[in-house]
Structures are given as C-alpha cells and as structure tokens.
C-alpha positions as YAML, in Angstrom:
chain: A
units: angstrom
residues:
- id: 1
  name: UNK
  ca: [-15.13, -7.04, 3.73]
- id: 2
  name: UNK
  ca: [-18.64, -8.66, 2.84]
- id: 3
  name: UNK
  ca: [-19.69, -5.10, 1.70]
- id: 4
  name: UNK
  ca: [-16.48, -4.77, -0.69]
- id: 5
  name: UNK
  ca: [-17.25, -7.81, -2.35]
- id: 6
  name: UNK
  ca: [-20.77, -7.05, -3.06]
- id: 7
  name: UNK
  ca: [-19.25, -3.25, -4.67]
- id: 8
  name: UNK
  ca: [-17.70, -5.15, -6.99]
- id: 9
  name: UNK
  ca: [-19.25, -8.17, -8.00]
- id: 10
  name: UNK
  ca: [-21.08, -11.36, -7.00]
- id: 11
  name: UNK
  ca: [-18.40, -14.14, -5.62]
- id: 12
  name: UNK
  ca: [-19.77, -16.47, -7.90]
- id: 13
  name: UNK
  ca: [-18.81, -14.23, -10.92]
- id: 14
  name: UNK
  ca: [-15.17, -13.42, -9.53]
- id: 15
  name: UNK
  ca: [-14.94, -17.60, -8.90]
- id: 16
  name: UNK
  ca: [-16.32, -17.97, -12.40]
- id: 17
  name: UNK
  ca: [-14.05, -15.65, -14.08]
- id: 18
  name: UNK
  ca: [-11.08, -17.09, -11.96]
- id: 19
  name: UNK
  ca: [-11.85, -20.76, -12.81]
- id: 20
  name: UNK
  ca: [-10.02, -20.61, -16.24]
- id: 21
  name: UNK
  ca: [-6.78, -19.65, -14.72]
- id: 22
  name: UNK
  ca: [-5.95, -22.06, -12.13]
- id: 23
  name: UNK
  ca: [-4.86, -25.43, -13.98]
- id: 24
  name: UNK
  ca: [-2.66, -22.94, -16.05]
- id: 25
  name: UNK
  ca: [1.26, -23.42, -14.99]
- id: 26
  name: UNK
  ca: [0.05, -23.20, -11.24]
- id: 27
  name: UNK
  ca: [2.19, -26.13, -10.01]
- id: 28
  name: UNK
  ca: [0.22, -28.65, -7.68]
- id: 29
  name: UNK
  ca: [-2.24, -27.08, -4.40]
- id: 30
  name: UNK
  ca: [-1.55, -24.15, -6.17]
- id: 31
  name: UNK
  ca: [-4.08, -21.77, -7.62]
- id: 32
  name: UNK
  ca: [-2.11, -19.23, -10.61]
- id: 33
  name: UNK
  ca: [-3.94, -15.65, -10.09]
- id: 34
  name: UNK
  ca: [-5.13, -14.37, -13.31]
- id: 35
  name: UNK
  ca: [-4.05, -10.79, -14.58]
- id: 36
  name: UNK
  ca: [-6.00, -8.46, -14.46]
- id: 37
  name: UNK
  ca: [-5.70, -4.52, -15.39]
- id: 38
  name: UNK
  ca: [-7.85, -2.27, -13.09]
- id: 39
  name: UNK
  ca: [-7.63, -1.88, -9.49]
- id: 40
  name: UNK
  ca: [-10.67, -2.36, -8.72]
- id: 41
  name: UNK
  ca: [-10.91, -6.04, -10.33]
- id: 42
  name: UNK
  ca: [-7.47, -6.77, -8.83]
- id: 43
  name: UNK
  ca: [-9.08, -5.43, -5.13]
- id: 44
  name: UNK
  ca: [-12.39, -8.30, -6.41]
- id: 45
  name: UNK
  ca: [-10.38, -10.97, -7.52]
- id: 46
  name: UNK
  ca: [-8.01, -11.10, -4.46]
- id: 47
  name: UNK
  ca: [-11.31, -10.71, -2.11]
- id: 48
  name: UNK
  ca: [-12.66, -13.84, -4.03]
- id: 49
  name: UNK
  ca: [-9.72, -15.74, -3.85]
- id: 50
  name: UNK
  ca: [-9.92, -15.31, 0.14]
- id: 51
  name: UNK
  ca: [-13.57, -15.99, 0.08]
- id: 52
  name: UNK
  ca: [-12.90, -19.47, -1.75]
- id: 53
  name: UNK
  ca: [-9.96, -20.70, 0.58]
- id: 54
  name: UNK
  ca: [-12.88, -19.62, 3.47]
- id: 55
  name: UNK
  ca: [-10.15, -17.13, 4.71]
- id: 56
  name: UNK
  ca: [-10.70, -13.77, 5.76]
- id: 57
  name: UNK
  ca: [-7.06, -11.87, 6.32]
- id: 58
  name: UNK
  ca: [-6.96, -10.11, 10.18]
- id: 59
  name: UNK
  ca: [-4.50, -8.60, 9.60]
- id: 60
  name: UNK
  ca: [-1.87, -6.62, 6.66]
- id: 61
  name: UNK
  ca: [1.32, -6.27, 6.60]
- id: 62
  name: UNK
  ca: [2.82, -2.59, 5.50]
- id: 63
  name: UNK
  ca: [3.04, -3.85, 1.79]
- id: 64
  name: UNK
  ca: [-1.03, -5.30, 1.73]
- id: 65
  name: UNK
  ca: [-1.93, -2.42, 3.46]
- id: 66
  name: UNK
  ca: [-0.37, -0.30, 1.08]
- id: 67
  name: UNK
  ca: [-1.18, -2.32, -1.99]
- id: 68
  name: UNK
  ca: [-5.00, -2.19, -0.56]
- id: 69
  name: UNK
  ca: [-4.65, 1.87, -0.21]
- id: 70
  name: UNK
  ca: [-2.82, 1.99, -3.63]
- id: 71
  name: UNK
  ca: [0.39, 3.85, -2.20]
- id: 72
  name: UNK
  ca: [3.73, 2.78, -1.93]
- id: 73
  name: UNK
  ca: [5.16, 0.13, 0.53]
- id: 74
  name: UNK
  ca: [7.57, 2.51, 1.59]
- id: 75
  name: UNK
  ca: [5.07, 5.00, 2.40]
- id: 76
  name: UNK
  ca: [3.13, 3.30, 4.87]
- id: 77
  name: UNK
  ca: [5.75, 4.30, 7.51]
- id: 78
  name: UNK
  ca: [5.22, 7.86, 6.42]
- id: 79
  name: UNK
  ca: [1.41, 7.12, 7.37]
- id: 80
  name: UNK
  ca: [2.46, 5.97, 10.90]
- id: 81
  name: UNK
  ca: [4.39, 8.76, 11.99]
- id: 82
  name: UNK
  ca: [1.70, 10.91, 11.06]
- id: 83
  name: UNK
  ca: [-0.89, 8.95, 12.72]
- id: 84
  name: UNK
  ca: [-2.60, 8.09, 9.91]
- id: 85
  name: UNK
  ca: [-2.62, 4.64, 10.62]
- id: 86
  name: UNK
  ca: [-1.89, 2.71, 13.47]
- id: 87
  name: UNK
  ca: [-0.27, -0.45, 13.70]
- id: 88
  name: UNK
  ca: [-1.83, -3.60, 15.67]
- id: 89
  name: UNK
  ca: [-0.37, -3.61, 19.59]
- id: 90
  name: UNK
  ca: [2.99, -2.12, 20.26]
- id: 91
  name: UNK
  ca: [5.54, -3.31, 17.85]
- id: 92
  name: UNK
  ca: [9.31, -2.90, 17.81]
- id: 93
  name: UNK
  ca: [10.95, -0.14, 15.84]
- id: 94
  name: UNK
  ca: [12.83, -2.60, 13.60]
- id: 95
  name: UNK
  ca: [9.75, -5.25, 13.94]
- id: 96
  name: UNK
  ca: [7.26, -6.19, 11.40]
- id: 97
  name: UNK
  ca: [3.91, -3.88, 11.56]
- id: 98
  name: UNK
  ca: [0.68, -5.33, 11.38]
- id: 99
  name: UNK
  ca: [-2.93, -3.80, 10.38]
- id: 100
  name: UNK
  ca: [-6.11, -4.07, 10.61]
- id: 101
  name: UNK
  ca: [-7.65, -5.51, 7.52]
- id: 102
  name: UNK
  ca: [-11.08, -3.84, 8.45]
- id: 103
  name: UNK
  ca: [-9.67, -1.01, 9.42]
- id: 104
  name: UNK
  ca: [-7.36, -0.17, 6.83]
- id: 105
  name: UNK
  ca: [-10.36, -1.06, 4.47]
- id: 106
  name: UNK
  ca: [-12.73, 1.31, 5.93]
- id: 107
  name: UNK
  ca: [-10.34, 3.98, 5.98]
- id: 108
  name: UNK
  ca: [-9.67, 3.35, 2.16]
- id: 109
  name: UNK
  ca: [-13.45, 4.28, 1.47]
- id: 110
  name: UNK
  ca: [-13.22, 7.91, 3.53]
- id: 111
  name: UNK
  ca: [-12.41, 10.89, 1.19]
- id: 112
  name: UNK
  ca: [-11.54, 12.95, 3.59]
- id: 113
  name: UNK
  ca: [-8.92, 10.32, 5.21]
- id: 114
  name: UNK
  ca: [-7.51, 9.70, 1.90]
- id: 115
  name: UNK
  ca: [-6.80, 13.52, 1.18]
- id: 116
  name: UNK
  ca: [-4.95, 13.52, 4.04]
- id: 117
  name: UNK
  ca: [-3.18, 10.38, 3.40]
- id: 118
  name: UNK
  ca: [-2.16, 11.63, 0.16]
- id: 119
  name: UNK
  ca: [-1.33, 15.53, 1.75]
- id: 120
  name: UNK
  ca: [1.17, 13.81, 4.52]
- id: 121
  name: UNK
  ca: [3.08, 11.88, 1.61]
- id: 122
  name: UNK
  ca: [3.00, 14.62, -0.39]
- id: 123
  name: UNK
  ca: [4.89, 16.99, 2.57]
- id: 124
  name: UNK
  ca: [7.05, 14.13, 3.72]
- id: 125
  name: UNK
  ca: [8.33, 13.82, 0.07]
- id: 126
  name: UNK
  ca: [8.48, 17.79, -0.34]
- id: 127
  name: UNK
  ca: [10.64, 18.12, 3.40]
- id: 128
  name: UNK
  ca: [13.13, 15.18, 2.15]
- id: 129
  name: UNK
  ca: [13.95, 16.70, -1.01]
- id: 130
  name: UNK
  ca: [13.65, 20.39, 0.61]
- id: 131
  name: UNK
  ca: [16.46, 18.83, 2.79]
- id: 132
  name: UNK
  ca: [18.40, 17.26, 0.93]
- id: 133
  name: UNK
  ca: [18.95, 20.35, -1.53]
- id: 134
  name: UNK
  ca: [19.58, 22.35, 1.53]
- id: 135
  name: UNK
  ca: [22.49, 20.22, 2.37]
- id: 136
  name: UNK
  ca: [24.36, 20.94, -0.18]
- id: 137
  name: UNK
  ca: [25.30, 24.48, -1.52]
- id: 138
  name: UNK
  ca: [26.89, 25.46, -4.79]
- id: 139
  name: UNK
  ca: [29.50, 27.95, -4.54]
- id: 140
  name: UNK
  ca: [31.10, 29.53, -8.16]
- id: 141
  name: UNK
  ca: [35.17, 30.02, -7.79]
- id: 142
  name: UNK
  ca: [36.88, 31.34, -11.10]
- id: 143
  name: UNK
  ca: [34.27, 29.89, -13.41]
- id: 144
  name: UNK
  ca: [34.29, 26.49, -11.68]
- id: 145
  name: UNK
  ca: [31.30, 24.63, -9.18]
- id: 146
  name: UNK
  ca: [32.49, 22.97, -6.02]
- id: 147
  name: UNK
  ca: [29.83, 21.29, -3.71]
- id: 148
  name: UNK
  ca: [30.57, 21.82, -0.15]
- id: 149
  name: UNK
  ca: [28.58, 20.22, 2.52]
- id: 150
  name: UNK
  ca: [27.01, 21.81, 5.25]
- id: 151
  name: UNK
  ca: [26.15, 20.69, 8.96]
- id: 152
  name: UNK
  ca: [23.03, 20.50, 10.25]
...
C-alpha cells in the first residue's frame, strides 16, 4: 500500500491538495472528500485520506474491491466463481464477502491477471445474454410474431 502511494504522489502533496476541501460543508469530525476526475488521483487521494486517519483498510468489501479494480460491484461475484479472487475465510452464500486489501491491490498491478479478469466478465456477460436470447424463440404465424418460451 506504501508502494501505491509513492506511484502516485508524496502524502504530503495528496494532504496538501486535500486541505482546502475539508472545512467545506463537511458537517463536524467530518472530513468532505474533494472531487477529483482521474482514477488514478481518486486511487491517491483515498490512500491519503487513510494514511492521515493512521488507518490502513484489511480488508474490502465486494464494492471497494471492485471500485479499487475499476469493475462493477456486481461483477465481483463473477470474479469469485471463476476463482479470480477469493474471499477472506469461508463466508455464507448470502453473507457479506470480504478481501484482502493487499491482495486485491497486488492483483490490480498484474497484466496478465487483469486480462483475465476482464476475459471472465466478458464470457459471463456473453453466456447470460447468449441465454437469455435462447429462451425465447420467435415463431411467424400469418404475418404476426408470438414469443413462446422454451424449457430448459
């Protein structure tokens, strides 16, 4: 996490260019988060902000994890099942997952893990809507459509 910092820019800098947004509309104990438009600074600015409050996160849930990997929250799951990534100890189906920040951070600088990452959503996408035109067929009676449902 140390290392990811460093990438983007001294701490002092990201506290520096934070320090102007806090007082603004951020409600007492609370510090507002400024906006900011690449991922990269977002990725900085959120390290910072951790680095400040002397807190370093364990753990992610599926949304952090995905925010951190820049996919969708609701492709994280897609991740698990193909073993992608693995969730901390041995969760309930219907539980919250947890990750490991490290992990989930080193796997976000691997090329090769990140083609794959994007290859499984890609083919889990591609199977759903393969599927869900597959349930349906369109048969042509006299001119008109009907939609009849198939098993499977």
């Amino acid at each position: 996490m140390f290392q990811m910092i460093q990438l983007f820019r001294p701490i002092g800098q990201a506290i520096a260019n934070l320090a102007p947004f806090a007082p603004r509309s951020a409600g007492a104990g609370r510090i507002a988060i400024p906006p900011v438009s690449s991922f990269a600074s977002r990725v900085a600015a959120l390290f910072a902000l951790q680095e400040v409050a002397c807190q370093h996160p364990a753990r992610l849930t599926a949304e952090q994890a995905a925010w951190v990997l820049n996919c969708q929250p609701h492709d994280v799951p897609v991740l698990v099942v193909a073993r992608l990534l693995k969730p901390l100890g041995n969760p309930q189906p219907n539980s919250v997952k947890y990750f490991a920040a490290m992990e989930v951070l080193e796997l976000a600088k691997d090329r090769t893990w990140l083609a794959k990452l994007t290859n499984a959503v890609s083919q889990h996408w591609k199977e759903k809507n393969l599927h869900k035109k597959s349930r349906s067929a369109v048969l042509t009676e006299n001119g008109k459509s009907l939609q009849i449902g198939l098993a499977v």
